[in-house]
N, C-alpha and C positions, 0 to 999 in steps of 0.2 A: 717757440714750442712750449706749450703748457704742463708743465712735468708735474707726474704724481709726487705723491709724500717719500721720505728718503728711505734709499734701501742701502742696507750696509753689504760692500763685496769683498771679500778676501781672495785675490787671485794669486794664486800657488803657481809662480812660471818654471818654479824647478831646474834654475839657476844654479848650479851648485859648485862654482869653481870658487876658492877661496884662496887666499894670500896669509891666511892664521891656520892653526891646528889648534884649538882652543882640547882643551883636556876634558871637557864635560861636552862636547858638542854630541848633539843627540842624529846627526846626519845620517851616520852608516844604520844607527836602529830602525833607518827607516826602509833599508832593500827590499824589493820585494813587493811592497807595496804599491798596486795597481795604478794607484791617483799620479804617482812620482815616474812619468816617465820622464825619455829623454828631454833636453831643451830644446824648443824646434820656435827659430826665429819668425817662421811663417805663420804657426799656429800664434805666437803672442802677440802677433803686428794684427793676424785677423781676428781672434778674442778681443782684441782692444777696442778693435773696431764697429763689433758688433755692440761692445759694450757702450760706448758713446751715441749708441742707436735708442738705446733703452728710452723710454718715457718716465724716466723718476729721477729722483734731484738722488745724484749717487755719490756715496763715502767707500772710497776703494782704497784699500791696501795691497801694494805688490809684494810680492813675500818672496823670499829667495831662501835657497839652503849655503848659499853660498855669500858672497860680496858683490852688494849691487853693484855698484859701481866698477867694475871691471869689466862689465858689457855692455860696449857702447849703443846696441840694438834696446837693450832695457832702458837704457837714462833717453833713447829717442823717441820711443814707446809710452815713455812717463811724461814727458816734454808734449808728447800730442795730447795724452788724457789731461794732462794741465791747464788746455784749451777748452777741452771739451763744454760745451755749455749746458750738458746737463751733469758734468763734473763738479761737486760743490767741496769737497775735499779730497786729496791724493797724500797719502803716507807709504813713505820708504823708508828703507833703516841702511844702516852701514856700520860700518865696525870703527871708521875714521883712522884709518889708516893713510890715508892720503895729508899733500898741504892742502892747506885753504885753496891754493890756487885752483886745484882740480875741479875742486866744489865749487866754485864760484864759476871758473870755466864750463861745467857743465851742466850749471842750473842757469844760468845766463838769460836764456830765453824761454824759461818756465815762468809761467803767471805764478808768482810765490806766494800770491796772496790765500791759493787755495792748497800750500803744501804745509804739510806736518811731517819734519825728518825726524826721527831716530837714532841714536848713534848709544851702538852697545862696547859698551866698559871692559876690554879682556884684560885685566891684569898680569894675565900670564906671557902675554904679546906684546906687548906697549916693549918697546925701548926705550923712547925720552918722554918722559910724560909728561914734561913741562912742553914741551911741542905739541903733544896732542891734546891736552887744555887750553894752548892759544888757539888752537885748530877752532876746538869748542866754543871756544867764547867768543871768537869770530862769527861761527857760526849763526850763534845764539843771537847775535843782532841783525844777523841778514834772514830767518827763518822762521816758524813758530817750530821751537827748537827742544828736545828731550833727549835725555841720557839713561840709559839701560843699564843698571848692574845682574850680575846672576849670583845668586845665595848660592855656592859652591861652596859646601862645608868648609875645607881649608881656607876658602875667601874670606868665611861674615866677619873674622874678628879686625877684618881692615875697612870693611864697607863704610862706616860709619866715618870715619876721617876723606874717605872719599867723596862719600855724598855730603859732607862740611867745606872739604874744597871747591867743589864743584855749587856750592850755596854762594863761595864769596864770590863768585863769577854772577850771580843771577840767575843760572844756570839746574834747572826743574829735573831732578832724578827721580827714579824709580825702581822696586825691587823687585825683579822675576826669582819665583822659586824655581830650583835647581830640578830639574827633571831625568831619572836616570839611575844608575847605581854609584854607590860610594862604600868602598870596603864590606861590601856583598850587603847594603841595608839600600832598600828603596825609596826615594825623593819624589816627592815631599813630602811621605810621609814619615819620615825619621828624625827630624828637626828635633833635639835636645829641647829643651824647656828653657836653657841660658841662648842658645841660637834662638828660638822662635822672641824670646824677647828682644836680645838685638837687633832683629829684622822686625819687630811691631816700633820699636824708636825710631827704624827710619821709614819705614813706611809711607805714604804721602797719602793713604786712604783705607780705611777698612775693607775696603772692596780687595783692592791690589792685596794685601794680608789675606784676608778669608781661601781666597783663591788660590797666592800662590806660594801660600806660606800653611794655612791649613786645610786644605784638598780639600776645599768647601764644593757641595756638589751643587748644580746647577738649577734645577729644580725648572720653572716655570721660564719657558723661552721663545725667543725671535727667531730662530733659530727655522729659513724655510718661509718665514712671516717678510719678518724687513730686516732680514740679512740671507746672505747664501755666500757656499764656496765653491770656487772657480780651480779646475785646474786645467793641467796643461794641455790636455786632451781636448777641452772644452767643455766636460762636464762640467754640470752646475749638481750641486749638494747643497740641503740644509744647512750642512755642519761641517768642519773639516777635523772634530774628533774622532780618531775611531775610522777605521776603514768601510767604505761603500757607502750605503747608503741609497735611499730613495733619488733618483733622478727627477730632476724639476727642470731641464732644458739641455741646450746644447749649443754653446757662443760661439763654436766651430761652427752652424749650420745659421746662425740667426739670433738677435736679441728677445727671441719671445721667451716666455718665463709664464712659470706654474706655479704659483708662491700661495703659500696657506692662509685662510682667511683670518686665524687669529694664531696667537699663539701656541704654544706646544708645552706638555711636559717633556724634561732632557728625559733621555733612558741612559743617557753614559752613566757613567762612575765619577768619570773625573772630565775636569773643563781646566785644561793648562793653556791653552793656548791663550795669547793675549789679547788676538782679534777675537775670541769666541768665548770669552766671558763678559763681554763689554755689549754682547746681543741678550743679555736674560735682564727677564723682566725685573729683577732686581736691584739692576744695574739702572736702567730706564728709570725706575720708581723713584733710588734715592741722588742719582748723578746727574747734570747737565754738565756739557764739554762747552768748552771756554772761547775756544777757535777751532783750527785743522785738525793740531794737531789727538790721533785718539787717547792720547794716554795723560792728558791736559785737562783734569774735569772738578768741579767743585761739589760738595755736598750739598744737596738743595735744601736744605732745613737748617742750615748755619745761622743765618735771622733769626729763625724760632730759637735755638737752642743758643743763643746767648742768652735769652729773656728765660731761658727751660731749661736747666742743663740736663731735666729727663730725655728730650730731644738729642742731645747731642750724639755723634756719628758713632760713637764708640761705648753707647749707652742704649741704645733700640738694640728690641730684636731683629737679627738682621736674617728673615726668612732665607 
């Protein structure tokens, strides 16, 4: 099969059983909303399927409200798109709760060569945390492997020793801002000036910062172009900011797709999500990704900006 150029997919399967109560989890803000229905194991075996039908070399993310890995229909569903041959990356997340064993048990017969795991940091959940860093670094050599912290105000002033432990491992962190309320002030836009610096020292990019530390808005995007979101339903969206949206298909009926011939400007406010700031032209301009996994990417002007430090990442304007 001769597949067109890549198209980025965020599938929303609306998984939402979990094994944490995490204290910031933004889950229940989401009732109500149309896109988030029930989990229906028939609709994500046949979305999956329609998707592997697609004619483009596809970067899919399964997204869950909950703990993948507790639904053995999901890790079977990921295990087939890992096959897929116009599957060219597959990223999931987990909270790493489990032993190594589990994960090794149940990636087993996954081509790993096209996975990118995830494994987000709950501080407030962890029991033995020397457990769940051997977990990690286990990981980290069977995988292309990234860890997740959340800027939870009471968190940032530990972040920083975290993402130092998790450095002597080898072991690639990253900062998500906090999204939600915090003693009646709203995140991210309430970040002190001693928190926003904190979280610019561990940062791994301007990009990850702008976004999800300064509610940098989106501005010119892929967004509909070469990415869309998938939910559980089967609709396909531009975007998975922001509720509704223009319909561009329907992976319950078929892989055909209605995608825009160039880019877009965003109309949101804000772009938190982490699969949907990684589609603006932005992003594209100043980033190339390394392997699988998405949250793995280098600055592309790192060369120049040795020889220029006007170049350097933290030195442009960064439209």
């Amino acid at each position: 099969m001769s597949l067109l150029p890549d198209l980025n997919i965020r599938f929303l399967t609306n998984y939402i059983k979990c094994n944490y109560s995490c204290p910031y989890c933004i889950v229940g803000s989401m009732k109500g909303d149309p896109r988030y229905d029930v989990f229906n194991e028939n609709a994500l075996s046949r979305i999956a399927t329609h998707i592997t039908q697609i004619e483009s070399r596809i970067n899919i993310r399964l997204g869950v409200l909950g703990e993948f890995f507790l639904s053995s229909a999901l890790v079977g569903v990921a295990e087939q798109l890992s096959h897929a041959p116009n599957i060219k990356t597959l990223n999931l997340i987990t909270n790493l709760s489990f032993p190594f064993k589990k994960y090794s048990d149940d990636l087993k017969n996954f081509d790993l060569s096209k996975l990118g795991l995830v494994a987000s940091l709950h501080p407030t959940e962890i029991k033995d945390f020397e457990a769940w860093f051997d977990t990690a670094r286990r990981l980290n050599e069977l995988v292309d492997f990234s860890v997740a912290l959340v800027a939870y105000p009471p968190l940032i002033p530990t972040l920083p020793t975290l993402v130092s432990k998790l450095g002597e491992f080898g072991i690639h962190a990253f900062v998500q801002g906090f999204v939600g309320k915090f003693k009646d002030r709203e995140y991210p836009f309430s970040y002190s000036a001693e928190e926003q610096e904190i979280l610019r020292t561990i940062s791994t990019s301007r990009h990850d910062y702008a976004y999800f530390v300064e509610a940098k808005r989106a501005g010119l995007c892929n967004a509909g172009h070469k990415s869309v979101f998938v939910d559980i339903t089967g609709q396909v969206r531009p975007c998975g900011m922001g509720r509704g949206g223009e319909s561009l298909g329907d992976f319950l009926q078929g892989p055909n797709l209605r995608l825009y011939d160039a880019p877009r400007p965003c109309t949101r406010k804000t772009c938190f999500c982490d699969t949907e700031n990684i589609n603006t032209v932005s992003f594209e301009t100043h980033y190339a990704h390394t392997g699988p996994n998405q949250h793995k990417f280098i600055y592309r002007f790192a060369e120049l900006a040795a020889e220029n430090p006007e170049y350097g990442e933290w030195s442009i304007r960064y439209p």
